[in-house]
Every structure is written in C-alpha cells, then in structure tokens.
N, CA, C and O atoms as a GROMACS GRO file, in nm:
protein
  236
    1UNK      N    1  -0.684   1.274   0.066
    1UNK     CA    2  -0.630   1.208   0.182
    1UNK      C    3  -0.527   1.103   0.141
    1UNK      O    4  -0.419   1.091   0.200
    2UNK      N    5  -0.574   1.006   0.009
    2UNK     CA    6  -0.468   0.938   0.005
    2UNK      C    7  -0.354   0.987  -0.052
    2UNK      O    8  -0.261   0.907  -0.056
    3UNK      N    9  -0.330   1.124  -0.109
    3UNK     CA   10  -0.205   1.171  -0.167
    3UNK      C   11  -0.137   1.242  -0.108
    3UNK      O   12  -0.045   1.314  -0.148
    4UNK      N   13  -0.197   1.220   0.036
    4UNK     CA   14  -0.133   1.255   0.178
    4UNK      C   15  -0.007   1.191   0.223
    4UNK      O   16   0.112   1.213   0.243
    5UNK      N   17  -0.121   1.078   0.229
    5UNK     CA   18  -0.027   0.949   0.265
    5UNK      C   19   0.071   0.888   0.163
    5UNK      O   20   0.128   0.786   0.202
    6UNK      N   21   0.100   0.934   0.039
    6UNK     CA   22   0.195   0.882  -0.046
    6UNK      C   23   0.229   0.991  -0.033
    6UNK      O   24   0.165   1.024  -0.133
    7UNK      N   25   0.288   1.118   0.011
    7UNK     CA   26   0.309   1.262   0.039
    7UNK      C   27   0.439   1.188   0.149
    7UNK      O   28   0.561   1.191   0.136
    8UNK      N   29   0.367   1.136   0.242
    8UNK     CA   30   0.436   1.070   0.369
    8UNK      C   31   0.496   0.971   0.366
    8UNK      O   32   0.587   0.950   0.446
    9UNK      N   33   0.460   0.890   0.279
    9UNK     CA   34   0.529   0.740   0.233
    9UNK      C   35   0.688   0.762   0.123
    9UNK      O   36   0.795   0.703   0.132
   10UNK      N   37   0.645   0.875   0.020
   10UNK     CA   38   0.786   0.924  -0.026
   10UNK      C   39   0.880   0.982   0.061
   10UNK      O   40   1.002   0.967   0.049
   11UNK      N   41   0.824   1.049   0.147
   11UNK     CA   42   0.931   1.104   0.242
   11UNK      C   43   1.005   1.021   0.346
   11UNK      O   44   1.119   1.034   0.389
   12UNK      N   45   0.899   0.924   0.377
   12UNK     CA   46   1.000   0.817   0.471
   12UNK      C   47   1.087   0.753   0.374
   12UNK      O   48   1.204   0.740   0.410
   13UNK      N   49   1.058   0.711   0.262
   13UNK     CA   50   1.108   0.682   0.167
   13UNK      C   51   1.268   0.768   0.125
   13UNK      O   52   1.376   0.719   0.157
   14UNK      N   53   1.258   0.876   0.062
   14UNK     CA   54   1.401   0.931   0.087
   14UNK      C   55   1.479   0.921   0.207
   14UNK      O   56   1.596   0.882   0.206
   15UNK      N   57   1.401   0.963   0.336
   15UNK     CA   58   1.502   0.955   0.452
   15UNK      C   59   1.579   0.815   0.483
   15UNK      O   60   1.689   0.800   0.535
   16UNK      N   61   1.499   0.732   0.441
   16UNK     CA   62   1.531   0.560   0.462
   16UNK      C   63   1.659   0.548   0.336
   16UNK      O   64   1.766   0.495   0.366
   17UNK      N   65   1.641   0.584   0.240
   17UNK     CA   66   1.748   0.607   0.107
   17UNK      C   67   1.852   0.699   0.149
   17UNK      O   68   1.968   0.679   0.114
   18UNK      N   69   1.822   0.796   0.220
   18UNK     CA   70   1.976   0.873   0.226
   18UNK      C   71   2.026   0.840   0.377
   18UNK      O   72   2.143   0.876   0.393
   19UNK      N   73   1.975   0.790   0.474
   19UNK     CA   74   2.042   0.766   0.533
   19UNK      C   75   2.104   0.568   0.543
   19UNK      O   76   2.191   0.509   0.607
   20UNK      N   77   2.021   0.538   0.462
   20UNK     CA   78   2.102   0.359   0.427
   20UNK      C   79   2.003   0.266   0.554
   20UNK      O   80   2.024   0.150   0.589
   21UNK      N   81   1.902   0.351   0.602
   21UNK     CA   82   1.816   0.331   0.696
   21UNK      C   83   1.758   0.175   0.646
   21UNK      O   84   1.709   0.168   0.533
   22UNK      N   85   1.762   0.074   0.716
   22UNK     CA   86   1.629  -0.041   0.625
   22UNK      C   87   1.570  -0.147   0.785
   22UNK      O   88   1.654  -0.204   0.854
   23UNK      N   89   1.490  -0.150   0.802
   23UNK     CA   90   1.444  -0.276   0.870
   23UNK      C   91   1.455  -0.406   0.799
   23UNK      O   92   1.518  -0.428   0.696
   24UNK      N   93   1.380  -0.495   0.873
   24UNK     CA   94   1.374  -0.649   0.805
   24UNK      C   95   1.273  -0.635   0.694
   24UNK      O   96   1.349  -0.618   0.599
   25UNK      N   97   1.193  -0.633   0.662
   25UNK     CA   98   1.093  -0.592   0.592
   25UNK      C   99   1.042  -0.502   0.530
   25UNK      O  100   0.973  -0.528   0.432
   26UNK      N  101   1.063  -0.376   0.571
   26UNK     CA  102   1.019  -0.188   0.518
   26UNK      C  103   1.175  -0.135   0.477
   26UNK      O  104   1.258  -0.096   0.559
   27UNK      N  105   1.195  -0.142   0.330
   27UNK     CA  106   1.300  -0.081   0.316
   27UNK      C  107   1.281   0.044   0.189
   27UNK      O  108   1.162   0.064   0.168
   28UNK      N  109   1.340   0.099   0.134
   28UNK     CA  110   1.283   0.224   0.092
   28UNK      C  111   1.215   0.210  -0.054
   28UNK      O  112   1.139   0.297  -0.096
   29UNK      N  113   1.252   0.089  -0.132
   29UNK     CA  114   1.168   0.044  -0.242
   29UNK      C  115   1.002   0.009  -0.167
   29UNK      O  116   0.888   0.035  -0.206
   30UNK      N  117   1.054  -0.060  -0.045
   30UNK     CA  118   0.901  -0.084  -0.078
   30UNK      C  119   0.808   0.004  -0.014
   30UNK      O  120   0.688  -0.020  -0.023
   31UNK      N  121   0.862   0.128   0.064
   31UNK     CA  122   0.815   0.271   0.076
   31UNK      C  123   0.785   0.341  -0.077
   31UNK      O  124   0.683   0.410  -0.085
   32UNK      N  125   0.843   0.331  -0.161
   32UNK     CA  126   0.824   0.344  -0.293
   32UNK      C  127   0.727   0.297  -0.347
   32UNK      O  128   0.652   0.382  -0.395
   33UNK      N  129   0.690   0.174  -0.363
   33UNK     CA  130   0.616   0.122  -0.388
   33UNK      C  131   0.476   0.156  -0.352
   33UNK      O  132   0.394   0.178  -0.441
   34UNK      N  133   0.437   0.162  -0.191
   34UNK     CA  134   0.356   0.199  -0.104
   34UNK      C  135   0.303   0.337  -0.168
   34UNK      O  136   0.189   0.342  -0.214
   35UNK      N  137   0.384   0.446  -0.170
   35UNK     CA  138   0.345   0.513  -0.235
   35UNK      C  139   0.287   0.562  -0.359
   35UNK      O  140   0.200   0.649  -0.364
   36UNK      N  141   0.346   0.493  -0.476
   36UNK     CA  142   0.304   0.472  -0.643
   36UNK      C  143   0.164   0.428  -0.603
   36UNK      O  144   0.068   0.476  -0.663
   37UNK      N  145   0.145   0.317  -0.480
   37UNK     CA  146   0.015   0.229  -0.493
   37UNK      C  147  -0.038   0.351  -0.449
   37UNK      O  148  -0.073   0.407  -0.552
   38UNK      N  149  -0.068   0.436  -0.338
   38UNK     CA  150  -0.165   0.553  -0.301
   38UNK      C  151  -0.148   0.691  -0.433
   38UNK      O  152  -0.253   0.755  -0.426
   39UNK      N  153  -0.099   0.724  -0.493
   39UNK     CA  154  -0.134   0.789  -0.594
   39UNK      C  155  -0.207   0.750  -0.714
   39UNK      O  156  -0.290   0.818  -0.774
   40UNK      N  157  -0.166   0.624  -0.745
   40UNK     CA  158  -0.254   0.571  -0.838
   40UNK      C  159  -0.410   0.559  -0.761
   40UNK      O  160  -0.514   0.585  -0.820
   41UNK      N  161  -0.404   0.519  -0.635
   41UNK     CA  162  -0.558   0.510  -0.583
   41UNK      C  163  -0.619   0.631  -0.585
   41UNK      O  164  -0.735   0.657  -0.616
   42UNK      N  165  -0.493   0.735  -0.535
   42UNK     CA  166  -0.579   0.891  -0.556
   42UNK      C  167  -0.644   0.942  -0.709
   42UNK      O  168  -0.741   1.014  -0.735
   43UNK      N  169  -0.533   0.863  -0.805
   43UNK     CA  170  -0.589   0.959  -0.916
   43UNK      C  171  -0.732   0.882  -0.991
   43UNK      O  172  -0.805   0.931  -1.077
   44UNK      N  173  -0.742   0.754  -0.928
   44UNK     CA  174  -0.888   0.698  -0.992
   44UNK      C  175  -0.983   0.714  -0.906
   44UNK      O  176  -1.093   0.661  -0.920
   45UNK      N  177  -0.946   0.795  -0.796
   45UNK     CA  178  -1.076   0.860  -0.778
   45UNK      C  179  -1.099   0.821  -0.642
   45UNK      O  180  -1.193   0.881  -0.590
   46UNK      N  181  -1.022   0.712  -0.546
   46UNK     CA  182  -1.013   0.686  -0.409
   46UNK      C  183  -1.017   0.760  -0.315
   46UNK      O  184  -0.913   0.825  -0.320
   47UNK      N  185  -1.082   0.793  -0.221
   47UNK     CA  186  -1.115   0.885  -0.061
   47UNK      C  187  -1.052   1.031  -0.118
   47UNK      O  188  -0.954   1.083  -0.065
   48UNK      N  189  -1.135   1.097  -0.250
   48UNK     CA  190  -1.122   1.191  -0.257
   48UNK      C  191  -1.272   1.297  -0.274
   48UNK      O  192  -1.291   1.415  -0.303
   49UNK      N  193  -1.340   1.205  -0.245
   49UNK     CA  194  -1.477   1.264  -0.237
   49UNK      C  195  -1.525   1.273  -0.139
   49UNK      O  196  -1.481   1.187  -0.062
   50UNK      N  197  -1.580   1.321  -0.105
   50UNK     CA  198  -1.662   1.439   0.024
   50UNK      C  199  -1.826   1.451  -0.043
   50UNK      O  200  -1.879   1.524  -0.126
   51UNK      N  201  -1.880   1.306   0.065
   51UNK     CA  202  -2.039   1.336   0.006
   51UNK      C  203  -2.148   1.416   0.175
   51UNK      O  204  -2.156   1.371   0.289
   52UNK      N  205  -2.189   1.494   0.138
   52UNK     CA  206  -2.257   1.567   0.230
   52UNK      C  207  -2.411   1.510   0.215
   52UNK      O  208  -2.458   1.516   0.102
   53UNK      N  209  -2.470   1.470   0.290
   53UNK     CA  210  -2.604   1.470   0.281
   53UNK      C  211  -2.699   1.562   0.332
   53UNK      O  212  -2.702   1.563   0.455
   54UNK      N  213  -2.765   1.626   0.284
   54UNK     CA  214  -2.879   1.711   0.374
   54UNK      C  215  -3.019   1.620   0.406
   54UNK      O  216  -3.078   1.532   0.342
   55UNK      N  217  -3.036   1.667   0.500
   55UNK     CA  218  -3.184   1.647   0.567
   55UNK      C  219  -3.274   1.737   0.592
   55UNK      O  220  -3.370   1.707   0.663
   56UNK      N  221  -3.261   1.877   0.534
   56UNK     CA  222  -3.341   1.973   0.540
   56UNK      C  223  -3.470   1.959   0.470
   56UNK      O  224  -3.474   1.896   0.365
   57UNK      N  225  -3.591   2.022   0.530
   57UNK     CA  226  -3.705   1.915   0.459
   57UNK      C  227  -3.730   2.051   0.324
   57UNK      O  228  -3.744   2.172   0.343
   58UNK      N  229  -3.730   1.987   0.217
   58UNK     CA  230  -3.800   2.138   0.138
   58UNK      C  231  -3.930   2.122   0.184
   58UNK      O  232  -3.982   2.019   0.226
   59UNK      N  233  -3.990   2.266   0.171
   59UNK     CA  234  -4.111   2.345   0.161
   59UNK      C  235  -4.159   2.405   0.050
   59UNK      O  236  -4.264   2.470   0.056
   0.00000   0.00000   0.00000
C-alpha cells in the first residue's frame, strides 16, 4: 500500500516538473521527497503485511 502511494506521489511529482506546476508549499522536490520517504517505509517492512486471524475452534 505504501508503494502505492509513492507510485502516486512520483507521478504528481513529474507532472508538477514538466509542467513548471508549484503551489506555495507542495512543489515537485518535495513530492520527491514524499515519495523516497514511502518507499523507504515500504521496503522496511511498513503496511505491507496482511495479518489474518482465525477463530475456528480446533477439534
């Protein structure tokens, strides 16, 4: 999930870079940035696990 969202954060990221796009605050470095930070969270291991619990009773 989070290499989703740095999936999405690079891409606003180029569009903001090729078109010269910037707000006051969100400009495409720090879309850059935003992103480096969610891949690094993905690759140590952040909201990439899926824990299932059962409640089935053994017999």
């Amino acid at each position: 999930m989070v290499a989703a969202v740095a999936a999405v954060l690079f891409g606003l990221a180029l569009l903001f870079q090729l078109t010269g796009f910037a707000l006051s605050v969100i400009t495409a470095e720090v879309l850059v940035t935003a992103g480096l930070l969610c891949v690094a969270l993905h690759l140590a291991g952040v909201g990439n696990t899926v824990q299932v619990r059962s409640y089935r009773r053994r017999r």
